[in-house]
PyMOL Python script that loads the backbone (N, CA, C, O; Angstrom):
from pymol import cmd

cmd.read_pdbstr("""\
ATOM      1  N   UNK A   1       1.414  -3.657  -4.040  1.00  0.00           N
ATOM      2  CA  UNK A   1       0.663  -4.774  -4.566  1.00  0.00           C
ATOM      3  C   UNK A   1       0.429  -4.530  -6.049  1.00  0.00           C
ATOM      4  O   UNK A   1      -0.061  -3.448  -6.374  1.00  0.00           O
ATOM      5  N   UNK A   2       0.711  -5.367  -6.915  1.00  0.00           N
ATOM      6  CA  UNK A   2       0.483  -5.443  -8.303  1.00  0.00           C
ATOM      7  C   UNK A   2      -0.598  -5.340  -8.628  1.00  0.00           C
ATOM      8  O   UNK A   2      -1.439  -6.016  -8.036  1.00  0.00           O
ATOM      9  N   UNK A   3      -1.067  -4.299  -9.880  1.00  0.00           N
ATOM     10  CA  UNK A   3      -2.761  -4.860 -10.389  1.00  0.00           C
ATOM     11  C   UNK A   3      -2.797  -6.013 -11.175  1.00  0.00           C
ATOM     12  O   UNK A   3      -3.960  -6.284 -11.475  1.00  0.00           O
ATOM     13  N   UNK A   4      -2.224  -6.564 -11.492  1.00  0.00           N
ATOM     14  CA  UNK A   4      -1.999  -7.838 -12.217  1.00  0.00           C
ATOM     15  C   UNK A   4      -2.689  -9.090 -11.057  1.00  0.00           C
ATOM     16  O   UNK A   4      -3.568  -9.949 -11.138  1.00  0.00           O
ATOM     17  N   UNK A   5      -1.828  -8.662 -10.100  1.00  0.00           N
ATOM     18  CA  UNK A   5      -2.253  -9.875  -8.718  1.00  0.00           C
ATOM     19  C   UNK A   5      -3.458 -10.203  -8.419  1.00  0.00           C
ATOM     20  O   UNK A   5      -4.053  -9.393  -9.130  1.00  0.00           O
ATOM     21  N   UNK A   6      -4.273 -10.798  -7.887  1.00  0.00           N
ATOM     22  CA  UNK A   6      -5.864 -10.873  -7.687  1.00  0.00           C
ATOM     23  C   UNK A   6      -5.635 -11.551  -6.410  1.00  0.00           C
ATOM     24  O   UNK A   6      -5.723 -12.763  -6.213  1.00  0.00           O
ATOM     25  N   UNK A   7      -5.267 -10.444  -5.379  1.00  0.00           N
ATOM     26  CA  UNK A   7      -4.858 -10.889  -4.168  1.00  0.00           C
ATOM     27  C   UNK A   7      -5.226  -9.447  -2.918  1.00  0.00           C
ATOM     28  O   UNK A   7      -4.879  -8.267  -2.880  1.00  0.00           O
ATOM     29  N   UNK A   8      -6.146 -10.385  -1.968  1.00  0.00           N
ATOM     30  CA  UNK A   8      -6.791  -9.394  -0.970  1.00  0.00           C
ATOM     31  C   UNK A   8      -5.812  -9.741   0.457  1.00  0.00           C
ATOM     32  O   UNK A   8      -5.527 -10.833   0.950  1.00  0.00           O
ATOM     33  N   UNK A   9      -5.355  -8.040   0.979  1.00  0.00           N
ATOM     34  CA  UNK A   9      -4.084  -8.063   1.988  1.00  0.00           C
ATOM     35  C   UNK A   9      -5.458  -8.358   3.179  1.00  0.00           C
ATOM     36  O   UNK A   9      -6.462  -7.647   3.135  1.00  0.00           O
ATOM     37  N   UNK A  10      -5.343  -9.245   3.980  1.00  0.00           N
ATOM     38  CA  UNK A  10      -6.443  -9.474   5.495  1.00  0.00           C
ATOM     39  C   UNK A  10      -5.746  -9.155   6.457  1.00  0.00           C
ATOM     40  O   UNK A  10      -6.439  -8.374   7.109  1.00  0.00           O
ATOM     41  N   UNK A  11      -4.730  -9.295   6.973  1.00  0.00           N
ATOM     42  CA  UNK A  11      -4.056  -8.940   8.122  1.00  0.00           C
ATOM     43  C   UNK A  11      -2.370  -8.645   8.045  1.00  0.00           C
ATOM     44  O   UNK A  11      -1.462  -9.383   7.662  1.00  0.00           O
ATOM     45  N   UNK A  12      -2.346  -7.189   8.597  1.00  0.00           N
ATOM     46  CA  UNK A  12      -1.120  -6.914   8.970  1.00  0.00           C
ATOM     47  C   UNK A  12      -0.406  -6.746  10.371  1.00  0.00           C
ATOM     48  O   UNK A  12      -0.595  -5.666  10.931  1.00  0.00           O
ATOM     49  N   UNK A  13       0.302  -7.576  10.936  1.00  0.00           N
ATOM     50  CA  UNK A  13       0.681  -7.066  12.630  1.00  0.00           C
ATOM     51  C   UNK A  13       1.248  -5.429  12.621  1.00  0.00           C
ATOM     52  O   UNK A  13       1.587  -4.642  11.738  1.00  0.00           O
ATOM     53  N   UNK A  14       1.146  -5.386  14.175  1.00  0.00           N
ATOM     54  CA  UNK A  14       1.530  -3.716  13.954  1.00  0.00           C
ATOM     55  C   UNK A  14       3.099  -3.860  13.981  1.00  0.00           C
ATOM     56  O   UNK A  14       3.808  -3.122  13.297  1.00  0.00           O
ATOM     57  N   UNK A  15       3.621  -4.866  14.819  1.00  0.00           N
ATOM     58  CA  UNK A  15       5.062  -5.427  14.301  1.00  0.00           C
ATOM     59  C   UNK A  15       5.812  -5.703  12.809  1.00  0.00           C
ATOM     60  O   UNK A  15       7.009  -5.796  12.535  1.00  0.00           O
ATOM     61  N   UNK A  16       4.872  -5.774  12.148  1.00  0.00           N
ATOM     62  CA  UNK A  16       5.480  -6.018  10.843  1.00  0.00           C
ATOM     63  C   UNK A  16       6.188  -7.242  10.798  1.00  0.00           C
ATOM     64  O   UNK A  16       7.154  -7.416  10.055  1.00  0.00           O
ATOM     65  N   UNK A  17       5.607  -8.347  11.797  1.00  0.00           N
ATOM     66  CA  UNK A  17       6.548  -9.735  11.638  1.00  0.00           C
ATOM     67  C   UNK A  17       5.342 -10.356  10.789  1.00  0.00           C
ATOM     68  O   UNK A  17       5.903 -11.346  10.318  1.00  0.00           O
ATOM     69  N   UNK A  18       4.162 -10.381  10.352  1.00  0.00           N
ATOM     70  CA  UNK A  18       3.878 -11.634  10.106  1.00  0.00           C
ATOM     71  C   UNK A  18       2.421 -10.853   9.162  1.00  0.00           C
ATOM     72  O   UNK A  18       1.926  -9.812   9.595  1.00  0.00           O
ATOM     73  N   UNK A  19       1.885 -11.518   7.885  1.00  0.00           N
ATOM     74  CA  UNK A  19       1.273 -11.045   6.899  1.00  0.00           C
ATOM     75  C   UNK A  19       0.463 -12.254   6.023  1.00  0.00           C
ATOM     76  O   UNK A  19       0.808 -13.041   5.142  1.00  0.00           O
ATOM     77  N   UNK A  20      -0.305 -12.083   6.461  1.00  0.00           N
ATOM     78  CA  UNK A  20      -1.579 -12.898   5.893  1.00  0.00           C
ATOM     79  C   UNK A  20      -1.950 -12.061   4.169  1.00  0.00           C
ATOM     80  O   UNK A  20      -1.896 -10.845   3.982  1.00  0.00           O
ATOM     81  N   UNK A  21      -2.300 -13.077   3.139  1.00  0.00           N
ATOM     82  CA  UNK A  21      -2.855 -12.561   1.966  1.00  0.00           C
ATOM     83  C   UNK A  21      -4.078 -14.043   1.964  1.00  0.00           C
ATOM     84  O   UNK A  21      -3.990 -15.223   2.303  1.00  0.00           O
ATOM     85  N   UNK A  22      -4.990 -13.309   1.479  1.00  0.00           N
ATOM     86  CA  UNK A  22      -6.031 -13.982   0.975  1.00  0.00           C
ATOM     87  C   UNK A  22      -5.928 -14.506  -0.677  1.00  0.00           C
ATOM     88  O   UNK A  22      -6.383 -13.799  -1.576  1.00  0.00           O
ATOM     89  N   UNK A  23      -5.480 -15.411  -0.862  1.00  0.00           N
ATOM     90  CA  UNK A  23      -5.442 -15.643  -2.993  1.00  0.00           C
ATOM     91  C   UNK A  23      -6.547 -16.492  -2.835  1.00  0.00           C
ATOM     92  O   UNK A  23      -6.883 -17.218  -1.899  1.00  0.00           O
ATOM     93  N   UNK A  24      -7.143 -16.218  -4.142  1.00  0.00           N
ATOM     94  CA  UNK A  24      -8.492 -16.926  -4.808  1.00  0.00           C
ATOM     95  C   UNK A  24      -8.193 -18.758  -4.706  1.00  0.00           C
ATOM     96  O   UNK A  24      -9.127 -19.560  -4.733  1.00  0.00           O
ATOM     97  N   UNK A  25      -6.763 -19.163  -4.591  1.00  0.00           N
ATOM     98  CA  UNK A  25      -6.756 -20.662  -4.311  1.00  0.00           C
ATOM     99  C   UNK A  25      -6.793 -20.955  -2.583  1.00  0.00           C
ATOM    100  O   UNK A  25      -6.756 -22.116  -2.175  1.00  0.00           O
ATOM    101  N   UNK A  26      -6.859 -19.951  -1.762  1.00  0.00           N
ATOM    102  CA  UNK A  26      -6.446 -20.690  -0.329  1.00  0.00           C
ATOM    103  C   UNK A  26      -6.044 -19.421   0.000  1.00  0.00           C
ATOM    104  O   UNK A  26      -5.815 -18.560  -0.850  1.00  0.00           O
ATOM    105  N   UNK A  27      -5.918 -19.209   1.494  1.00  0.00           N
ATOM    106  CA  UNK A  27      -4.978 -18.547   2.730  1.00  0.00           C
ATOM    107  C   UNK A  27      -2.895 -19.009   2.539  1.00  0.00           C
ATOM    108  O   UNK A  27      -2.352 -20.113   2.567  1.00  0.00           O
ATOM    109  N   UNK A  28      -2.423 -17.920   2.400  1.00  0.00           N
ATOM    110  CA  UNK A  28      -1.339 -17.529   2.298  1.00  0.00           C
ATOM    111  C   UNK A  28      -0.608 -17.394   3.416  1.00  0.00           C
ATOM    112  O   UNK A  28      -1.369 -16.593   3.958  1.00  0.00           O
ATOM    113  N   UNK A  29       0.340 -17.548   4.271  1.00  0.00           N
ATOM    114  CA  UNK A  29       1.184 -17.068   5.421  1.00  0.00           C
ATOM    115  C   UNK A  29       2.604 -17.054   4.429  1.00  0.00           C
ATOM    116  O   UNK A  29       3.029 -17.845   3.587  1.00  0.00           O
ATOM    117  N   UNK A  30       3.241 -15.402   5.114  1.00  0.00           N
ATOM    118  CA  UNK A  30       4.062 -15.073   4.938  1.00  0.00           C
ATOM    119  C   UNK A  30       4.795 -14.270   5.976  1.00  0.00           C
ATOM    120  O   UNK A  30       4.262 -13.283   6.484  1.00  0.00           O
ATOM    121  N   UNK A  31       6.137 -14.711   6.340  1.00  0.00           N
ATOM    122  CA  UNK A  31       6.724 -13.720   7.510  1.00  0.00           C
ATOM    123  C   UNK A  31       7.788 -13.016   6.713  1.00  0.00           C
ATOM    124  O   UNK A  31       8.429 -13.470   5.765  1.00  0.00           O
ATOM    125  N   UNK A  32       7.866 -11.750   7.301  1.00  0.00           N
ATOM    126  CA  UNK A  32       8.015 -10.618   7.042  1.00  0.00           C
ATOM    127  C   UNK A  32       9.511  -9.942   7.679  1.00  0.00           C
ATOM    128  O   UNK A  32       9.572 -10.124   8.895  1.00  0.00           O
ATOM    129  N   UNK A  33      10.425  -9.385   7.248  1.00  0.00           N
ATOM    130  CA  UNK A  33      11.053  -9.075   8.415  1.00  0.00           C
ATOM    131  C   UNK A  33      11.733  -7.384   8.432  1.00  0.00           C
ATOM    132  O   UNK A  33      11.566  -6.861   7.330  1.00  0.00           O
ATOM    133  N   UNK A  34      12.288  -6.666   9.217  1.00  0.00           N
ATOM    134  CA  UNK A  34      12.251  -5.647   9.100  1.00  0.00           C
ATOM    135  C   UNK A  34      13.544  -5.221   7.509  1.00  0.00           C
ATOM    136  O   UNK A  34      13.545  -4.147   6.908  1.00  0.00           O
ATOM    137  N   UNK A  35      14.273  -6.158   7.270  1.00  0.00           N
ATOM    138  CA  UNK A  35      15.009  -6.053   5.917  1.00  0.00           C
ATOM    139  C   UNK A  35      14.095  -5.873   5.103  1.00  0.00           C
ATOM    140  O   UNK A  35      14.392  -5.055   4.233  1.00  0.00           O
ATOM    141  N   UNK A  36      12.891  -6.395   5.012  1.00  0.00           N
ATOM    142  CA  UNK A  36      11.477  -6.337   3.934  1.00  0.00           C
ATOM    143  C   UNK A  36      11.391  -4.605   3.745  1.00  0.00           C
ATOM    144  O   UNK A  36      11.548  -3.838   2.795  1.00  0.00           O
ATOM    145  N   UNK A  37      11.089  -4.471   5.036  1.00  0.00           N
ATOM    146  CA  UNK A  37      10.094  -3.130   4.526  1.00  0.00           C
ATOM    147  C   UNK A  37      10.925  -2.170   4.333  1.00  0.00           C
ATOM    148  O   UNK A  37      12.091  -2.383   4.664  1.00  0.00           O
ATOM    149  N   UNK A  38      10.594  -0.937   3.788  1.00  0.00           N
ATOM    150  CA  UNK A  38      10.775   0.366   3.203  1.00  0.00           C
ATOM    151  C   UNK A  38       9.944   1.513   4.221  1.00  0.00           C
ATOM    152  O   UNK A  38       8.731   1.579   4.019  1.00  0.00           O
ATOM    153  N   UNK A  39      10.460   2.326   5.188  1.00  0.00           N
ATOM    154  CA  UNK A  39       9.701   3.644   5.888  1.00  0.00           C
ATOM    155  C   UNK A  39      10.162   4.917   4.830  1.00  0.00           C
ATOM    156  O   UNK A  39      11.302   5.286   4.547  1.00  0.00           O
ATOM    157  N   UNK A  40       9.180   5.309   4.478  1.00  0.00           N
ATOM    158  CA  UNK A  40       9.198   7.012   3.655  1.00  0.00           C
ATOM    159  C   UNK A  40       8.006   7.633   4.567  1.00  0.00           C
ATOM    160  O   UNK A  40       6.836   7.251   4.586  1.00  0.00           O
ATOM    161  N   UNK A  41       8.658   8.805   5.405  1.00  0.00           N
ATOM    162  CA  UNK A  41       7.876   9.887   5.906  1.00  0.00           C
ATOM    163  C   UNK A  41       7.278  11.034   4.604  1.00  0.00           C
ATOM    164  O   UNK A  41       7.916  11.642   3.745  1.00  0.00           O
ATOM    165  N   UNK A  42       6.052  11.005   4.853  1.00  0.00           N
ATOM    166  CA  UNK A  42       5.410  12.032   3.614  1.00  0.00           C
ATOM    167  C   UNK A  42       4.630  13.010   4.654  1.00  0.00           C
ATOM    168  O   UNK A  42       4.179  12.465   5.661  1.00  0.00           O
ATOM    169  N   UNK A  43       4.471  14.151   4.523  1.00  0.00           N
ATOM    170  CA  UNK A  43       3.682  15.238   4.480  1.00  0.00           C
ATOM    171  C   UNK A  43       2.205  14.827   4.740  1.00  0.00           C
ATOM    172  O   UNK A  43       1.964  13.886   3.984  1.00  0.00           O
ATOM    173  N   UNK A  44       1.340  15.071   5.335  1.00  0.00           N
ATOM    174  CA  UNK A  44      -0.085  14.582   5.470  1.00  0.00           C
ATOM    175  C   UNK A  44      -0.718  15.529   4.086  1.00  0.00           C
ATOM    176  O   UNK A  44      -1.437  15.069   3.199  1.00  0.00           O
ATOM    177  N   UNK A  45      -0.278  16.805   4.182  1.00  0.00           N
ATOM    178  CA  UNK A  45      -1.013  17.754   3.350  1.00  0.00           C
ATOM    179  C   UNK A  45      -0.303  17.227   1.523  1.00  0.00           C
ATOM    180  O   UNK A  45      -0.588  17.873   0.515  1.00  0.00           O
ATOM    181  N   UNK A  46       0.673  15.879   1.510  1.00  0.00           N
ATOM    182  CA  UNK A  46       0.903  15.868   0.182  1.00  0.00           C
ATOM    183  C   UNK A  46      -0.423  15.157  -0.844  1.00  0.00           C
ATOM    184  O   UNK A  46      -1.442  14.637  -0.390  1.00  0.00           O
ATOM    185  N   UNK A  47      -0.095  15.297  -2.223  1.00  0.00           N
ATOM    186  CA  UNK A  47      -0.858  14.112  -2.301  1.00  0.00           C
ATOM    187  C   UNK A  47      -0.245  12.729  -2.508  1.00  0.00           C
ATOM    188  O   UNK A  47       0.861  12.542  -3.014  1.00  0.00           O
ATOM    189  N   UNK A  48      -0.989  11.874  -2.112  1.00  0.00           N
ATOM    190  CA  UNK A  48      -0.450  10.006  -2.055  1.00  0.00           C
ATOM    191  C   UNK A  48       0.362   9.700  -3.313  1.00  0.00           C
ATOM    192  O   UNK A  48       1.150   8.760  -3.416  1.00  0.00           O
ATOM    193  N   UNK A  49       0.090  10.564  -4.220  1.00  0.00           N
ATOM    194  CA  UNK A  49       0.753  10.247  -5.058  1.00  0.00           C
ATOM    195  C   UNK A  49       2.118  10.558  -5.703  1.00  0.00           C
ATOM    196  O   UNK A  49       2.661  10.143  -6.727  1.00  0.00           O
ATOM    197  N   UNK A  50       2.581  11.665  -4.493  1.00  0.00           N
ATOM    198  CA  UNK A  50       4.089  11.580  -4.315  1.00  0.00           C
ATOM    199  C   UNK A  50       4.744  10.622  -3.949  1.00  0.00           C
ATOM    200  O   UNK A  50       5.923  10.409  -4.231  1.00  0.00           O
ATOM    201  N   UNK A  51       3.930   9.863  -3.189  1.00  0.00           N
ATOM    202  CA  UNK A  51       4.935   8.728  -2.545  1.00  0.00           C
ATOM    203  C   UNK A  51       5.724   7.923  -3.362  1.00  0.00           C
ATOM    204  O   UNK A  51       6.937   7.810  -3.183  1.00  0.00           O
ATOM    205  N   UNK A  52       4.911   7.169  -4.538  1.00  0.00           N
ATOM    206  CA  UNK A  52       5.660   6.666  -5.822  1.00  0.00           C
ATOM    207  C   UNK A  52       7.331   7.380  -6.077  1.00  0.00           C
ATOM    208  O   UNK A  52       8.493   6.972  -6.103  1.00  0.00           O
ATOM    209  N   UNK A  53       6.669   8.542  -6.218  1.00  0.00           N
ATOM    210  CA  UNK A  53       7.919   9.328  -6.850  1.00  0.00           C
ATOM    211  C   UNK A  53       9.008   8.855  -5.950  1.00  0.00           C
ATOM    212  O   UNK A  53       9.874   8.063  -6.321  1.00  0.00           O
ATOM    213  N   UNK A  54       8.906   9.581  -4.257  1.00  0.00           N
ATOM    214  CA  UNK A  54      10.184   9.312  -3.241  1.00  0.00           C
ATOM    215  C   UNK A  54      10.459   7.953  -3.316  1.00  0.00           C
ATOM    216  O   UNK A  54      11.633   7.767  -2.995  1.00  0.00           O
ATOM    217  N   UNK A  55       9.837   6.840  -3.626  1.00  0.00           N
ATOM    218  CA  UNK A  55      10.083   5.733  -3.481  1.00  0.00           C
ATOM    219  C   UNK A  55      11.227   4.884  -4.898  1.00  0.00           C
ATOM    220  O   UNK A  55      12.246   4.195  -4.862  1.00  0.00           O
ATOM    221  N   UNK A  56      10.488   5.338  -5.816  1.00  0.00           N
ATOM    222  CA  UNK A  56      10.892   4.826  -7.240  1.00  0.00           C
ATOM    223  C   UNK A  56      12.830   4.980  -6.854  1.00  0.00           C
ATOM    224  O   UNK A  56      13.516   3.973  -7.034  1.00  0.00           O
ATOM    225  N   UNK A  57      13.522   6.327  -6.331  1.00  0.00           N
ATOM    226  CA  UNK A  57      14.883   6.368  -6.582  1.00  0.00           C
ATOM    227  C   UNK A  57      15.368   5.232  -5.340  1.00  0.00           C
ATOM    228  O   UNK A  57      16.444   4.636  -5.370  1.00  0.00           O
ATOM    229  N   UNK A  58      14.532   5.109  -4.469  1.00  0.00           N
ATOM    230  CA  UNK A  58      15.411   4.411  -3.476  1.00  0.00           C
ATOM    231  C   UNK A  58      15.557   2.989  -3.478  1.00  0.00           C
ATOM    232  O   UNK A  58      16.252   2.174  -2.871  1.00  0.00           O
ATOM    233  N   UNK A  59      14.596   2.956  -4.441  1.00  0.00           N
ATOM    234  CA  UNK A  59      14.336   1.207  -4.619  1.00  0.00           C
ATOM    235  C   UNK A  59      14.875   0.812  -5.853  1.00  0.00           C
ATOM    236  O   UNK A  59      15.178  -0.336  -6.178  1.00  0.00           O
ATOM    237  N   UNK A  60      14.976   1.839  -6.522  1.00  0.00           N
ATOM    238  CA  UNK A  60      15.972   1.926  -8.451  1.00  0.00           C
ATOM    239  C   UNK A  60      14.808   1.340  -8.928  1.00  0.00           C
ATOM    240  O   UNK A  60      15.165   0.198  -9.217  1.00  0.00           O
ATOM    241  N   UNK A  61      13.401   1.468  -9.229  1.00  0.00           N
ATOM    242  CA  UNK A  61      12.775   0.375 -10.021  1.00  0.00           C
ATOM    243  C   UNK A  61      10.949   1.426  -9.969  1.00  0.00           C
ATOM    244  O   UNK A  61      10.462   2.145  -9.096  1.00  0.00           O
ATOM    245  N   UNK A  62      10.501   1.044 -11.204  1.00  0.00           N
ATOM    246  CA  UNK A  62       9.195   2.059 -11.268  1.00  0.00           C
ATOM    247  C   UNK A  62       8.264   1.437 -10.722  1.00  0.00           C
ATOM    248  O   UNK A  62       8.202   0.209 -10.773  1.00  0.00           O
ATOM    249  N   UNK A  63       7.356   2.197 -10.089  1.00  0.00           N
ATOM    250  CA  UNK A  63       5.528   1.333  -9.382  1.00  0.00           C
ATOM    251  C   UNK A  63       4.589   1.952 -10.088  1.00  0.00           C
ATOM    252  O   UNK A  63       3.653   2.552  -9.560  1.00  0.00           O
ATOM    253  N   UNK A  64       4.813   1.828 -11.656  1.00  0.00           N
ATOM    254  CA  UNK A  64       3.711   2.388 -12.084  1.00  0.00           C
ATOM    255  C   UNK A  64       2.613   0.714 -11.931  1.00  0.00           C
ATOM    256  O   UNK A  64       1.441   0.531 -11.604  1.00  0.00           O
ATOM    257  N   UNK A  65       3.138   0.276 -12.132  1.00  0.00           N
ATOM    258  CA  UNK A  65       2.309  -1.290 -11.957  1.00  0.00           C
ATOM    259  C   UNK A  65       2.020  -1.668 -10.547  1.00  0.00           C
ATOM    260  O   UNK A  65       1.637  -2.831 -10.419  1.00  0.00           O
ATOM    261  N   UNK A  66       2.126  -0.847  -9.280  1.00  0.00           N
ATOM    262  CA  UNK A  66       1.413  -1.111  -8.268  1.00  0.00           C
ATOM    263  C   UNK A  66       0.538   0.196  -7.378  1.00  0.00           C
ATOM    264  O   UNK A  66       0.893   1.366  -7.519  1.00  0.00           O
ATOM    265  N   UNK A  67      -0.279  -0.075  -6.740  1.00  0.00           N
ATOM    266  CA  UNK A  67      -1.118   0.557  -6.219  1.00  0.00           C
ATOM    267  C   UNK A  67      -0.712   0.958  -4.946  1.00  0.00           C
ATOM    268  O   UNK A  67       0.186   0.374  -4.340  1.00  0.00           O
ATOM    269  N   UNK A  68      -1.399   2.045  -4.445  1.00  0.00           N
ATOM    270  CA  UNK A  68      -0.929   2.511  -2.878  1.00  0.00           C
ATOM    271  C   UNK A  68      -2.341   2.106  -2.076  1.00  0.00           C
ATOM    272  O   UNK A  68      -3.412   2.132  -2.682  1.00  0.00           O
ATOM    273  N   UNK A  69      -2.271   1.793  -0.901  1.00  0.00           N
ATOM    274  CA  UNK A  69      -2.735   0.950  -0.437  1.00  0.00           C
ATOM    275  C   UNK A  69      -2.993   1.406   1.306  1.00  0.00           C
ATOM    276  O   UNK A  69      -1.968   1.200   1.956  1.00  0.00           O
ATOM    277  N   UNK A  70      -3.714   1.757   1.825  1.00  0.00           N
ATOM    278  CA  UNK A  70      -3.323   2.785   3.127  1.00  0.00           C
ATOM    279  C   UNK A  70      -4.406   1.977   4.294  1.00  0.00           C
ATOM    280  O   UNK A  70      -5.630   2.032   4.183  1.00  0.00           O
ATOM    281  N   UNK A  71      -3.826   1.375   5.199  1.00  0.00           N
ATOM    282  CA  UNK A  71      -4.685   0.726   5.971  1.00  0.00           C
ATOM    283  C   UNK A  71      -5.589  -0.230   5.494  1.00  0.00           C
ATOM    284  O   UNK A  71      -6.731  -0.462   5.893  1.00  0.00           O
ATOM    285  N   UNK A  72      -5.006  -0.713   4.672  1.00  0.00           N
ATOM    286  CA  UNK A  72      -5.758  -2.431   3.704  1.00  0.00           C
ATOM    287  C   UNK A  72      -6.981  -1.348   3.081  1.00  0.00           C
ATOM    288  O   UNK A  72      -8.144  -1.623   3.375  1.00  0.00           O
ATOM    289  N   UNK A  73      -6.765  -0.365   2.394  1.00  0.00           N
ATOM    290  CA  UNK A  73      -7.947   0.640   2.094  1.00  0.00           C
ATOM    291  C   UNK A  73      -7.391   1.000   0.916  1.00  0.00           C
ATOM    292  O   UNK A  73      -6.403   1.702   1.132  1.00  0.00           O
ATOM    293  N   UNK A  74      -7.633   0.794  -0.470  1.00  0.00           N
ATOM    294  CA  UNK A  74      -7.313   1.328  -1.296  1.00  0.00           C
ATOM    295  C   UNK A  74      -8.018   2.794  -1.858  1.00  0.00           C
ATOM    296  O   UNK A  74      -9.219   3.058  -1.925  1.00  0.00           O
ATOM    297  N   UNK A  75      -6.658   3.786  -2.298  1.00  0.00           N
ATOM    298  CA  UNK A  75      -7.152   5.058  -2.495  1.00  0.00           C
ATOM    299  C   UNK A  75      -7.462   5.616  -3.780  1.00  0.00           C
ATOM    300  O   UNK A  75      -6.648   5.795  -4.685  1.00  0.00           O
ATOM    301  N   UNK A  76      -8.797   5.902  -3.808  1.00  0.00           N
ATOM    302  CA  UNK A  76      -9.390   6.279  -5.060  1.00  0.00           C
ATOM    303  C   UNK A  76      -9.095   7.415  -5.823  1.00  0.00           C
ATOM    304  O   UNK A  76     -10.190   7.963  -5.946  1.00  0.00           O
ATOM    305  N   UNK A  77      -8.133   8.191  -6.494  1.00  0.00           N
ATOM    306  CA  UNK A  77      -8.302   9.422  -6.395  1.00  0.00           C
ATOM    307  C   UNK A  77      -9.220  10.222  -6.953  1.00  0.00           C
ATOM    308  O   UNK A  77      -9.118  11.433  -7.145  1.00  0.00           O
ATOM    309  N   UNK A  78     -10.592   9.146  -7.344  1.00  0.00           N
ATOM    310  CA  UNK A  78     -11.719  10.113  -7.847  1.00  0.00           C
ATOM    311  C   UNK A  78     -12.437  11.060  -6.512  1.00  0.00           C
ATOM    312  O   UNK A  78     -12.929  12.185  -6.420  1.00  0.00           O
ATOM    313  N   UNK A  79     -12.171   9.854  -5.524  1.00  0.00           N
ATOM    314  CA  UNK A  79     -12.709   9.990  -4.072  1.00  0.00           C
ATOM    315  C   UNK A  79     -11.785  11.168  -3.258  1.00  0.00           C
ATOM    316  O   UNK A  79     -11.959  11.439  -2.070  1.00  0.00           O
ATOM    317  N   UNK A  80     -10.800  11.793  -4.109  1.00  0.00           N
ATOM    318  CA  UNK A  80      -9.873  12.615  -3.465  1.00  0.00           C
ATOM    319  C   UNK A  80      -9.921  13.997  -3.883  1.00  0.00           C
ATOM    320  O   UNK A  80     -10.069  14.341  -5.056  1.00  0.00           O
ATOM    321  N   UNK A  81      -9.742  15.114  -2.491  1.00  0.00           N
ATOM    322  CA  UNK A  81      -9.573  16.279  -3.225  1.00  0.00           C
ATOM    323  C   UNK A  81      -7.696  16.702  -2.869  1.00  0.00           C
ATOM    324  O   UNK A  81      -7.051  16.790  -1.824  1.00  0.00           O
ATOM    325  N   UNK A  82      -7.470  16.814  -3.820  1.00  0.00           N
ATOM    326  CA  UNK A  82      -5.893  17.203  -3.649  1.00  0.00           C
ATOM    327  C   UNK A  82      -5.068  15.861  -3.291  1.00  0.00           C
ATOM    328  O   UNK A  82      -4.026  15.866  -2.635  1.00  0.00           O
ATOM    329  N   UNK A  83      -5.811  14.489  -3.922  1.00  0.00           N
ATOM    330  CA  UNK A  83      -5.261  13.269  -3.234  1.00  0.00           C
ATOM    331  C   UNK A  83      -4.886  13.037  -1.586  1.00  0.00           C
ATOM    332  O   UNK A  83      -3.861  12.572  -1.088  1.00  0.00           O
ATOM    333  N   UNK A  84      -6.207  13.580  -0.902  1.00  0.00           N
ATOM    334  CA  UNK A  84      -6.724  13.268   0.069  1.00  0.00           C
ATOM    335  C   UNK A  84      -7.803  12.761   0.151  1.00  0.00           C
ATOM    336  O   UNK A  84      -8.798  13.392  -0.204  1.00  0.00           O
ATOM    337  N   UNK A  85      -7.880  11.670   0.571  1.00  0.00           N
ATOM    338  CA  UNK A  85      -9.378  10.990   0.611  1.00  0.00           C
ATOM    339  C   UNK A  85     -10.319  11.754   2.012  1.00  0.00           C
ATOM    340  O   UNK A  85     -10.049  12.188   3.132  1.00  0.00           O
ATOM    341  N   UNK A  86     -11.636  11.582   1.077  1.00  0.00           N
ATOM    342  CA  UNK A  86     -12.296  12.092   1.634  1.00  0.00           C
ATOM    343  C   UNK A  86     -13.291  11.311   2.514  1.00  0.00           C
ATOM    344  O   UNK A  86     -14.033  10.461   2.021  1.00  0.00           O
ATOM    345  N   UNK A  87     -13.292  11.519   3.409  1.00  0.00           N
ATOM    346  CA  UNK A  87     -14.226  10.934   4.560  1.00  0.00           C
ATOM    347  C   UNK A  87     -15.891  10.505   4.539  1.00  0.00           C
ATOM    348  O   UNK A  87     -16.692  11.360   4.918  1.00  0.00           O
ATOM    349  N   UNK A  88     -16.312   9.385   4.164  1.00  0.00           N
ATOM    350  CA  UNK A  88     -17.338   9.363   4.311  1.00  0.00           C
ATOM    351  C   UNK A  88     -18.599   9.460   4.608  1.00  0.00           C
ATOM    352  O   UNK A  88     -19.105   8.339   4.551  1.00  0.00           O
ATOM    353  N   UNK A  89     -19.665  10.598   5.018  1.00  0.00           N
ATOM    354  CA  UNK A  89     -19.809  11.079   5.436  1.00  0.00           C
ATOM    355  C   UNK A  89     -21.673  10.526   5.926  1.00  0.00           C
ATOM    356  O   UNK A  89     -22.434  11.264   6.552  1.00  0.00           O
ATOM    357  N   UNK A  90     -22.030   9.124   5.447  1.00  0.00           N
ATOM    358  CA  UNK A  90     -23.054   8.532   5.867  1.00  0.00           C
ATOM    359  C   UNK A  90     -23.269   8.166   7.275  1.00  0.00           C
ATOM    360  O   UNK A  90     -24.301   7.586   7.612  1.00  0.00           O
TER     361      UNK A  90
END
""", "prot")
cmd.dss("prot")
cmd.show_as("cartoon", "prot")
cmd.util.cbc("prot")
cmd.orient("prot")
């Protein structure tokens, strides 16, 4: 997702057929299909912010202009030790 965008992700199926975005004009529907997506297996113990890297050669194109995004949860890495988020603990 772009930081440029001003767009909140609300629902993802666990199928990956079908993807709701919330934009500031209205509700969005978009279907999805498995040609769409991209699977990269990462390391639990990496930090999130390898993923960029493995991703950038396979896609030929840079994400410094988008964010990682983990369960409609965006990751803070102030909130991170070793770019692991840390668990809330209230």
């Amino acid at each position: 997702m772009s930081k440029s965008e001003t767009e909140e992700m609300i629902e993802i199926e666990i199928d990956g057929q079908e993807k709701q975005e919330c934009l500031e004009e209205g509700v969005e529907e978009q279907t999805i299909t498995s040609a769409d997506l991209i699977q990269q297996d990462i390391d639990i113990n990496e930090p999130i912010g390898n993923l960029k890297k493995l991703l950038e050669p396979r896609i030929q194109m840079s994400l410094d202009g988008y964010e990682i995004c983990l369960q409609d949860i965006q990751v803070l890495m102030e909130a991170c030790i070793y770019g692991v988020k840390i668990p809330d603990q209230t």
